[in-house]
PDB file of N, CA, C and O in Angstrom, chain B, residues numbered from 101:
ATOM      1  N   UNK B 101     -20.597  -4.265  -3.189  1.00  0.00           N
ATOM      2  CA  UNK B 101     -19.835  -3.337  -4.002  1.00  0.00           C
ATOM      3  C   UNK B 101     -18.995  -2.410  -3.118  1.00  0.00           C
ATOM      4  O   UNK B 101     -17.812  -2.212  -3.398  1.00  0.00           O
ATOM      5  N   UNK B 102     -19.551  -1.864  -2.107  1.00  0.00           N
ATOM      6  CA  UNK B 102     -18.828  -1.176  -1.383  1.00  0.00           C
ATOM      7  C   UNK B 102     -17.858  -1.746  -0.591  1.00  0.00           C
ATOM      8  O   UNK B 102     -17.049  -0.957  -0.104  1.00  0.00           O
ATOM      9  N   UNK B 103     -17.718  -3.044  -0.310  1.00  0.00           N
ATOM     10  CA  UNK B 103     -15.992  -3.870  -0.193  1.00  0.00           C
ATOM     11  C   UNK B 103     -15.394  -3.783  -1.230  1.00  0.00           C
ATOM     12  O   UNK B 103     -14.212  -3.686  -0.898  1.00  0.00           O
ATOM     13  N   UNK B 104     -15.449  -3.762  -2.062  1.00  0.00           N
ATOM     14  CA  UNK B 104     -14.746  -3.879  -3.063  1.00  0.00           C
ATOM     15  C   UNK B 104     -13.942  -2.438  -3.628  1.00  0.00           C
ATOM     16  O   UNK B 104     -12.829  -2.274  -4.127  1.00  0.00           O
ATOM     17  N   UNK B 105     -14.806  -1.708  -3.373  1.00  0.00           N
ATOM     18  CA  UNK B 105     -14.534  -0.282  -3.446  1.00  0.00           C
ATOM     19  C   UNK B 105     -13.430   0.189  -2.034  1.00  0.00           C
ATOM     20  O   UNK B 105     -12.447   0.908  -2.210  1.00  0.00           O
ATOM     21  N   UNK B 106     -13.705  -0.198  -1.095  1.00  0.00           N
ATOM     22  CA  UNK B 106     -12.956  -0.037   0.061  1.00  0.00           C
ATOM     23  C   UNK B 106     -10.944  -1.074  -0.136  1.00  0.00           C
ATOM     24  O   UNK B 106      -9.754  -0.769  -0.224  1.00  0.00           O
ATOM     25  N   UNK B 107     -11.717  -2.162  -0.106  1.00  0.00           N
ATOM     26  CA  UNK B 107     -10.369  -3.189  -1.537  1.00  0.00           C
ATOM     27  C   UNK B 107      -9.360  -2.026  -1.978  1.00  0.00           C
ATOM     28  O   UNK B 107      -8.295  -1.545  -1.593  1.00  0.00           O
ATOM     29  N   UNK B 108     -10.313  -1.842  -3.022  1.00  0.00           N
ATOM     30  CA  UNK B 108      -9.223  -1.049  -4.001  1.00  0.00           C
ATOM     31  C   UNK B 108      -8.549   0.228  -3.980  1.00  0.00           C
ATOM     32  O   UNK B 108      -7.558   0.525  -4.647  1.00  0.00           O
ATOM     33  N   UNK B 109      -9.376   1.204  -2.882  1.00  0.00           N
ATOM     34  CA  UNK B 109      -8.923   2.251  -2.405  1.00  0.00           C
ATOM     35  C   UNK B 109      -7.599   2.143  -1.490  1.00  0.00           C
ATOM     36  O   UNK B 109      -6.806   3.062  -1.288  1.00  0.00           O
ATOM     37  N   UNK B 110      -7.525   0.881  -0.996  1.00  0.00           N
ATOM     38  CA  UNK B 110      -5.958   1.060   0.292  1.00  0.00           C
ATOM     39  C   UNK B 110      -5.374   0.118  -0.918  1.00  0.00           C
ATOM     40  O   UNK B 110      -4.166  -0.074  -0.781  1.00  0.00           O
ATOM     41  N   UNK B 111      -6.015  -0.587  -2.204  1.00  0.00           N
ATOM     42  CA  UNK B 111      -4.738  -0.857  -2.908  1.00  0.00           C
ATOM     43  C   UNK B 111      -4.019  -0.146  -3.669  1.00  0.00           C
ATOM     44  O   UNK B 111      -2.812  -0.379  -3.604  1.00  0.00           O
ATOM     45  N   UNK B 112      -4.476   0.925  -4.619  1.00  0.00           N
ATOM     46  CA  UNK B 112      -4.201   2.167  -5.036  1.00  0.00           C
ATOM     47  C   UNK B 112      -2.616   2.356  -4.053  1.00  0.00           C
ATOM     48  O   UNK B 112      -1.516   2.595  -4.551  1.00  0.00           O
ATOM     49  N   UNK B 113      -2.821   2.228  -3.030  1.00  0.00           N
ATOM     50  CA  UNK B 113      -1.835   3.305  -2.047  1.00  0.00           C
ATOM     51  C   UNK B 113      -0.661   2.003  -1.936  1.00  0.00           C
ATOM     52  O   UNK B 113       0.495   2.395  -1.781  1.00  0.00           O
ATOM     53  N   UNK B 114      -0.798   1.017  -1.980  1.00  0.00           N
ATOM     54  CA  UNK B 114      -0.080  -0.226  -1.794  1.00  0.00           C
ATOM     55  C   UNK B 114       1.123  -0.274  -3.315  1.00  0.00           C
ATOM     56  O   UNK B 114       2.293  -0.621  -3.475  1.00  0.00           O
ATOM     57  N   UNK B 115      -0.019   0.311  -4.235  1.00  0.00           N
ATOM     58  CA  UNK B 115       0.191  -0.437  -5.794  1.00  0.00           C
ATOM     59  C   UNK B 115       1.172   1.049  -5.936  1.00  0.00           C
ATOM     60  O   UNK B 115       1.987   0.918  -6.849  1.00  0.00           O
ATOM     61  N   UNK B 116       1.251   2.223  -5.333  1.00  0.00           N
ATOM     62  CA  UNK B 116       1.944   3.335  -5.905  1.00  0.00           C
ATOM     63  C   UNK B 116       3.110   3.317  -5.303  1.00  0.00           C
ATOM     64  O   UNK B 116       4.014   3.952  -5.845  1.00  0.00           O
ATOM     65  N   UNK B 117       3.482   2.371  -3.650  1.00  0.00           N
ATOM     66  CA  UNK B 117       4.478   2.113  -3.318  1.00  0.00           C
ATOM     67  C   UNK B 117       5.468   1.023  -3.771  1.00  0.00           C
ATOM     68  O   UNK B 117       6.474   0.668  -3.158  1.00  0.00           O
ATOM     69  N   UNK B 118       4.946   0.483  -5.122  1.00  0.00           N
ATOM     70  CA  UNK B 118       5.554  -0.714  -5.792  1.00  0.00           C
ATOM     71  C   UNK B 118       6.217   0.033  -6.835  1.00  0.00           C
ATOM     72  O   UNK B 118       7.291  -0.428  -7.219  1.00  0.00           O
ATOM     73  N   UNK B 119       5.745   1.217  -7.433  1.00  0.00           N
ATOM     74  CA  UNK B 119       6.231   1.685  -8.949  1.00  0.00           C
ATOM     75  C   UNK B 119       7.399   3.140  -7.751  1.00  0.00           C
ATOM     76  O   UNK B 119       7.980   3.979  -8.441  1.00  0.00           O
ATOM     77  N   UNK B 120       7.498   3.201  -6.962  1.00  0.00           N
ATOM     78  CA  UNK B 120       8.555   4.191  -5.992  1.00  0.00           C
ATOM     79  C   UNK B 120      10.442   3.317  -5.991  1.00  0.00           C
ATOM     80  O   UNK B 120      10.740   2.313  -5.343  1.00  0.00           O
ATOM     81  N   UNK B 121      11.167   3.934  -6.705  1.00  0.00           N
ATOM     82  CA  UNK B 121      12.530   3.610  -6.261  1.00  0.00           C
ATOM     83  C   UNK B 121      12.866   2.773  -5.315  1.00  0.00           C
ATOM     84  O   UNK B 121      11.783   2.758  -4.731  1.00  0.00           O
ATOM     85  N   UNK B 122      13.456   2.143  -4.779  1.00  0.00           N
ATOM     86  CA  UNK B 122      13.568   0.973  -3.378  1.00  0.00           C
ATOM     87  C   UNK B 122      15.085   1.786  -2.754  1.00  0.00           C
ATOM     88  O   UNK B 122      15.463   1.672  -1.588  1.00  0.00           O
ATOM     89  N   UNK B 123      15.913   2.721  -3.983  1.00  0.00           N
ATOM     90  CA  UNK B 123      17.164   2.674  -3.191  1.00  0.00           C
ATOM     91  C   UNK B 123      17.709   4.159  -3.637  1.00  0.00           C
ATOM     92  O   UNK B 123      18.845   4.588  -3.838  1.00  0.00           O
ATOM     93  N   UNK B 124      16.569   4.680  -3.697  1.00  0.00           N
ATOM     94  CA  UNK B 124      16.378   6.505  -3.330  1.00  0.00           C
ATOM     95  C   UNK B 124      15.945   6.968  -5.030  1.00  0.00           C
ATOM     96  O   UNK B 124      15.787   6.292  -6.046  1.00  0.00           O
ATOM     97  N   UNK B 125      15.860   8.354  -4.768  1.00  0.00           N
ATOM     98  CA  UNK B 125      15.560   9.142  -5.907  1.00  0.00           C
ATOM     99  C   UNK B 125      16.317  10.242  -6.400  1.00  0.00           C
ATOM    100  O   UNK B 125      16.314  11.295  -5.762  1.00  0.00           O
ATOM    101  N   UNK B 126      17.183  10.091  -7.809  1.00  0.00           N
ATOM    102  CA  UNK B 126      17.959  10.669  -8.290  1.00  0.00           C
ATOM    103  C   UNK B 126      17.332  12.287  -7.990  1.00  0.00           C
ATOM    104  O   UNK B 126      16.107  12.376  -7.909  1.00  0.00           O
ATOM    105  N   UNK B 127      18.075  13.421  -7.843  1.00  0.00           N
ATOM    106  CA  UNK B 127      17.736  14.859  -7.969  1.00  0.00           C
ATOM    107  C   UNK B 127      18.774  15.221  -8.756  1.00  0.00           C
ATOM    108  O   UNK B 127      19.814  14.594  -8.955  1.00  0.00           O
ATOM    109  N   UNK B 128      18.356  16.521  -9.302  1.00  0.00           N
ATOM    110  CA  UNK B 128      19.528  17.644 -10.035  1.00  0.00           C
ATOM    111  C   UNK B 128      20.407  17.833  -8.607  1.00  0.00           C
ATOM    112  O   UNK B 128      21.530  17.392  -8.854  1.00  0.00           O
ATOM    113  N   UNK B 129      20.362  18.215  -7.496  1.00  0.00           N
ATOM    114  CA  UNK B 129      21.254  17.791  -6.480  1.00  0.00           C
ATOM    115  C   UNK B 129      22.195  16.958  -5.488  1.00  0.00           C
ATOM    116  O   UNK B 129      23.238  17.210  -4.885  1.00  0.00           O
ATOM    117  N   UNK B 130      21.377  15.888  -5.592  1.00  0.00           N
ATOM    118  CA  UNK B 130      21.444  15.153  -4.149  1.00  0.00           C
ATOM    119  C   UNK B 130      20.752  13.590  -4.752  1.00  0.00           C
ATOM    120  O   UNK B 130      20.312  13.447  -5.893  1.00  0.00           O
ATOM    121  N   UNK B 131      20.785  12.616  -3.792  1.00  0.00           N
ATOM    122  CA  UNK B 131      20.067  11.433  -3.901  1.00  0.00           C
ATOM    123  C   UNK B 131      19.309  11.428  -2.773  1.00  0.00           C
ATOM    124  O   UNK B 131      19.790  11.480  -1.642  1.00  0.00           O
ATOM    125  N   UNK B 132      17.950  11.357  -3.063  1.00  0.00           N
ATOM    126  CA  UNK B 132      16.973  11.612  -1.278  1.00  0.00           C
ATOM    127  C   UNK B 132      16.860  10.162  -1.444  1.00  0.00           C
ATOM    128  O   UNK B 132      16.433   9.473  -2.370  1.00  0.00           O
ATOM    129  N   UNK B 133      17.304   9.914  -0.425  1.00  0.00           N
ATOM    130  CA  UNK B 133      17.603   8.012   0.618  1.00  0.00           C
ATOM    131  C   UNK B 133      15.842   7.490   0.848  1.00  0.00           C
ATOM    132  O   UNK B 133      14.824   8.169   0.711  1.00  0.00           O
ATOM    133  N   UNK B 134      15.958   6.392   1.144  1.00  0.00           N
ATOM    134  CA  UNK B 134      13.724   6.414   1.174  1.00  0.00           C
ATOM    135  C   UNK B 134      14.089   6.217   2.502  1.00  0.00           C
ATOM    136  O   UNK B 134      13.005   5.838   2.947  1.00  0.00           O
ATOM    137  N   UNK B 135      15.180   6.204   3.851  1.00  0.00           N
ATOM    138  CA  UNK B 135      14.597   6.727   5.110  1.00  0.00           C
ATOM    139  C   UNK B 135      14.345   8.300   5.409  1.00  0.00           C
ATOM    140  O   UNK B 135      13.971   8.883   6.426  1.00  0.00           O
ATOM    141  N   UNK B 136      14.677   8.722   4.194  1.00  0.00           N
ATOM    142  CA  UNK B 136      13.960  10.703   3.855  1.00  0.00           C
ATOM    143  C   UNK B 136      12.395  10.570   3.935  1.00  0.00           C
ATOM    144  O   UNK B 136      11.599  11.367   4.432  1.00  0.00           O
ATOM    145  N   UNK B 137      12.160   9.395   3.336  1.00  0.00           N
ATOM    146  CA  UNK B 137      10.591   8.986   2.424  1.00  0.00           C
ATOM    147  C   UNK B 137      10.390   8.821   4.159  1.00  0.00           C
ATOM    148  O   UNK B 137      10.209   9.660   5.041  1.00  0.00           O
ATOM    149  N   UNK B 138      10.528   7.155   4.181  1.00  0.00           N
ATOM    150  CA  UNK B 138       9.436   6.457   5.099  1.00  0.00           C
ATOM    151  C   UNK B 138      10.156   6.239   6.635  1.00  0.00           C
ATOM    152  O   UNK B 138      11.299   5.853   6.879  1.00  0.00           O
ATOM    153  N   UNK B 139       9.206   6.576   7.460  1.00  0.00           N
ATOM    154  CA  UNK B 139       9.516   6.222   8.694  1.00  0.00           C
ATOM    155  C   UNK B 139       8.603   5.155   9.073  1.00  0.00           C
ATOM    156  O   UNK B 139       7.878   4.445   8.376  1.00  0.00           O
ATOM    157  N   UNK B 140       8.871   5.211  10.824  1.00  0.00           N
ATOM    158  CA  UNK B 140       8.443   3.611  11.220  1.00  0.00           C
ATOM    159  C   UNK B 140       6.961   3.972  10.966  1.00  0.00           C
ATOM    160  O   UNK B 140       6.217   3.138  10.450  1.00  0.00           O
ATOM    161  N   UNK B 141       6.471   5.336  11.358  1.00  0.00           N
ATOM    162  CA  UNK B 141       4.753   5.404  11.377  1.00  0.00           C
ATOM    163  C   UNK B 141       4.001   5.260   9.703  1.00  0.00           C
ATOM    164  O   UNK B 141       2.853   4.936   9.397  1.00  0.00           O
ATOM    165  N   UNK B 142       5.013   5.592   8.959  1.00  0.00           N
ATOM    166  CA  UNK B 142       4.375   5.026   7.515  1.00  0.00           C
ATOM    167  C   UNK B 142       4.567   3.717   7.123  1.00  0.00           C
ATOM    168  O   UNK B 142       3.711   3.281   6.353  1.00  0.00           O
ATOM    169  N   UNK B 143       5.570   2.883   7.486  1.00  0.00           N
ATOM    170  CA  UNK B 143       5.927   1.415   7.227  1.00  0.00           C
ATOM    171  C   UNK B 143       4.640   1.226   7.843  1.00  0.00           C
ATOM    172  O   UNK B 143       3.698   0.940   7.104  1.00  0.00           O
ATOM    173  N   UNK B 144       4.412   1.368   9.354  1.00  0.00           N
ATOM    174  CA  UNK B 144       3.256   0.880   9.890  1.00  0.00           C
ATOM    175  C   UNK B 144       1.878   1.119   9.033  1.00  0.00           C
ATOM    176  O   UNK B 144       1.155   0.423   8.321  1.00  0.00           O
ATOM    177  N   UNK B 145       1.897   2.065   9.347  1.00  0.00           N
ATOM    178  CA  UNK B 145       0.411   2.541   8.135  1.00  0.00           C
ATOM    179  C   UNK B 145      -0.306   1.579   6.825  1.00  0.00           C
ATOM    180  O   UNK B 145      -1.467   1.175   6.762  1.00  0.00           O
ATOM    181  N   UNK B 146       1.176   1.316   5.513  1.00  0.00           N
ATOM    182  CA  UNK B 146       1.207   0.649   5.057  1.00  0.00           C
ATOM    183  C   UNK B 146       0.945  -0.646   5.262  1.00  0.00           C
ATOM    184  O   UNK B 146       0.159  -1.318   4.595  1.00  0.00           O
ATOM    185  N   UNK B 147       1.668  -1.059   6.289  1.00  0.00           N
ATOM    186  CA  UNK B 147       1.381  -2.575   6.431  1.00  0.00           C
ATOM    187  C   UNK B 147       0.160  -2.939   6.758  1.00  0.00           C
ATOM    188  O   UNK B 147      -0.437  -3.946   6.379  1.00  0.00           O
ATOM    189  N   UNK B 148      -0.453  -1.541   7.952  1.00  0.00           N
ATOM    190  CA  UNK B 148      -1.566  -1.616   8.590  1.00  0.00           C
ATOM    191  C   UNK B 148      -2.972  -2.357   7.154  1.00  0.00           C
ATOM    192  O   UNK B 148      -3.868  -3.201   7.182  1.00  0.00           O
ATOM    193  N   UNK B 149      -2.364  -1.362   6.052  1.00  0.00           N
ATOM    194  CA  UNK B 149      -3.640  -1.389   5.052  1.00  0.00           C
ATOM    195  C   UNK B 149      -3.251  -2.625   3.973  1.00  0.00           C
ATOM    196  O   UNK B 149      -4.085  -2.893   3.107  1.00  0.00           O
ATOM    197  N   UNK B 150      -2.135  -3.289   4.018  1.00  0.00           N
ATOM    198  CA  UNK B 150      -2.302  -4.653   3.633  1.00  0.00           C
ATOM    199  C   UNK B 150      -2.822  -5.702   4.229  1.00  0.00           C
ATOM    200  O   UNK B 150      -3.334  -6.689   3.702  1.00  0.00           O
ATOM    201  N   UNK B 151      -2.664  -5.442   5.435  1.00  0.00           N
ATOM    202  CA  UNK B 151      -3.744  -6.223   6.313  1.00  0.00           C
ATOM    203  C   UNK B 151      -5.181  -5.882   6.106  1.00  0.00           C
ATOM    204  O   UNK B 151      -5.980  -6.807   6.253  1.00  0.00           O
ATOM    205  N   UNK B 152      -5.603  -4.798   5.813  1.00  0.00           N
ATOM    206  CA  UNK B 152      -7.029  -4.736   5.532  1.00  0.00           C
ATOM    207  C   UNK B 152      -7.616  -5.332   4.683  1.00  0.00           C
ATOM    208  O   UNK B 152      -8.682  -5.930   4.828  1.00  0.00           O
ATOM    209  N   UNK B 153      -6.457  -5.145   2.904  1.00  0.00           N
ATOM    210  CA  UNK B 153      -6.776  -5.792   2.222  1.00  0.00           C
ATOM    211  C   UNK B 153      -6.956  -7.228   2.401  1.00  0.00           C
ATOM    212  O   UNK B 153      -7.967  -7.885   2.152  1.00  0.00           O
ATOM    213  N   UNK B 154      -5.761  -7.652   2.899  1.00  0.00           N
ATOM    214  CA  UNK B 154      -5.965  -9.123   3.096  1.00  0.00           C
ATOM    215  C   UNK B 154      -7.105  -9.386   3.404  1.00  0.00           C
ATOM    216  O   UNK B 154      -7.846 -10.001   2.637  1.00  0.00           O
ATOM    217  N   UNK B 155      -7.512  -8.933   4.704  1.00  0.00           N
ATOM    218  CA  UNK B 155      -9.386  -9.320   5.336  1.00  0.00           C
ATOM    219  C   UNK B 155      -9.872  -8.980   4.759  1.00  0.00           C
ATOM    220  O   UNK B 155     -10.169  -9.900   3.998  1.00  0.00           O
ATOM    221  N   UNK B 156     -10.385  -7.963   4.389  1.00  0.00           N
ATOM    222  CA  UNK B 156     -11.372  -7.472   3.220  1.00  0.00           C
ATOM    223  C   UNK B 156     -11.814  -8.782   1.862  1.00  0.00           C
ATOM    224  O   UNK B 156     -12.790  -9.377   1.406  1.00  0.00           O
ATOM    225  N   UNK B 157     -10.288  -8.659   1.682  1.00  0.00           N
ATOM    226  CA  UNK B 157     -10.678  -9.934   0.432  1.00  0.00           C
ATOM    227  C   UNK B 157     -11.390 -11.218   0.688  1.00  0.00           C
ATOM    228  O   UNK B 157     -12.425 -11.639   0.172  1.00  0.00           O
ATOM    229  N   UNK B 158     -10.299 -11.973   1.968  1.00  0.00           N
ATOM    230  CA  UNK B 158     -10.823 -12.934   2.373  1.00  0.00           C
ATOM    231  C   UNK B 158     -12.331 -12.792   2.385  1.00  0.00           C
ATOM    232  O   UNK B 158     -13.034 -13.526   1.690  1.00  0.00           O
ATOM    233  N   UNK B 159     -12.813 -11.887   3.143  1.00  0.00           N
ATOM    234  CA  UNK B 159     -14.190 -12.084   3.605  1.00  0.00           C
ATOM    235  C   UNK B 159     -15.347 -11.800   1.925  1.00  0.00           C
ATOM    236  O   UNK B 159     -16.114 -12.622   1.424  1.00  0.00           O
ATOM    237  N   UNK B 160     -15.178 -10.998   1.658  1.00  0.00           N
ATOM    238  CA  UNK B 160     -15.539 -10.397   0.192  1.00  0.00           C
ATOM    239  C   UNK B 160     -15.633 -12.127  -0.595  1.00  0.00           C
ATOM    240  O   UNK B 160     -16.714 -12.477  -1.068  1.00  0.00           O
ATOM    241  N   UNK B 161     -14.463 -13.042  -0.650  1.00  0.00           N
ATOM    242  CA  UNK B 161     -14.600 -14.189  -1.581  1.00  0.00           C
ATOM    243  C   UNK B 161     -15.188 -15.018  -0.746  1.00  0.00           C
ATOM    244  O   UNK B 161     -15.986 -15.782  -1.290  1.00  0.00           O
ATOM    245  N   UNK B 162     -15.005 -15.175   0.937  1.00  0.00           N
ATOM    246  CA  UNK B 162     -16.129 -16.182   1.919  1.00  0.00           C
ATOM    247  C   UNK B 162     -17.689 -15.685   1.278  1.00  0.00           C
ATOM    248  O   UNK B 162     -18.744 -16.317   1.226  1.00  0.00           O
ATOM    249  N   UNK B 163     -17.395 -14.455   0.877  1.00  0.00           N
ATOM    250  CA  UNK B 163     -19.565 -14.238   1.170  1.00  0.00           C
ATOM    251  C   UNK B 163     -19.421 -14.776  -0.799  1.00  0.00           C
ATOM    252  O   UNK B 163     -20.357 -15.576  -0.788  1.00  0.00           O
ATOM    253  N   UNK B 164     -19.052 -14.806  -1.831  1.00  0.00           N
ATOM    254  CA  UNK B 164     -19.169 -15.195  -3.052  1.00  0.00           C
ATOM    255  C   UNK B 164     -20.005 -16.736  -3.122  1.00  0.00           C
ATOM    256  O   UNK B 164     -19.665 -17.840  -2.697  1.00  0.00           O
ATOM    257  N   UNK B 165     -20.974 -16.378  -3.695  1.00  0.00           N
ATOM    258  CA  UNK B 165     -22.021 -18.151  -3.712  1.00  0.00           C
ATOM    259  C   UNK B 165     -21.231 -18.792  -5.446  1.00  0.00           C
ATOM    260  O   UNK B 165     -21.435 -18.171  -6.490  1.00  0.00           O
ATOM    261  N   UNK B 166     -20.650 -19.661  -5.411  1.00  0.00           N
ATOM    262  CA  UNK B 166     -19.581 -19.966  -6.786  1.00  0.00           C
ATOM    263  C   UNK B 166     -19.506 -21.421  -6.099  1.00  0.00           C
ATOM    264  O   UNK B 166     -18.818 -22.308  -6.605  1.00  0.00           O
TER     265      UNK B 166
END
């Protein structure tokens, strides 16, 4: 249970960068650009924790007796 819980916690953060604008965010001022948003150390970050998921899962469905 606690993979699974670990799973879904870095997907949460994956799944909130899917519902985010791709080509900025309207303001009552201005349009903030997403290189305002994300730099290289958050691209990294991100990617870092799709890779977790990835392993995580993998291993989580290797240990499943089915």
């Amino acid at each position: 249970m606690e993979k699974l819980q670990t799973i879904i916690s870095y997907a949460i953060t994956l799944e909130d960068q899917g519902v985010m604008p791709k080509y900025g965010w309207e303001t009552r001022n201005r349009i903030i650009k997403p290189s305002e948003i994300y730099d290289k150390e958050k691209a990294k970050a991100l990617l870092e924790n799709a890779e977790l998921i990835i392993a995580s899962t993998r291993k989580l469905i290797g240990e499943m007796d089915c």
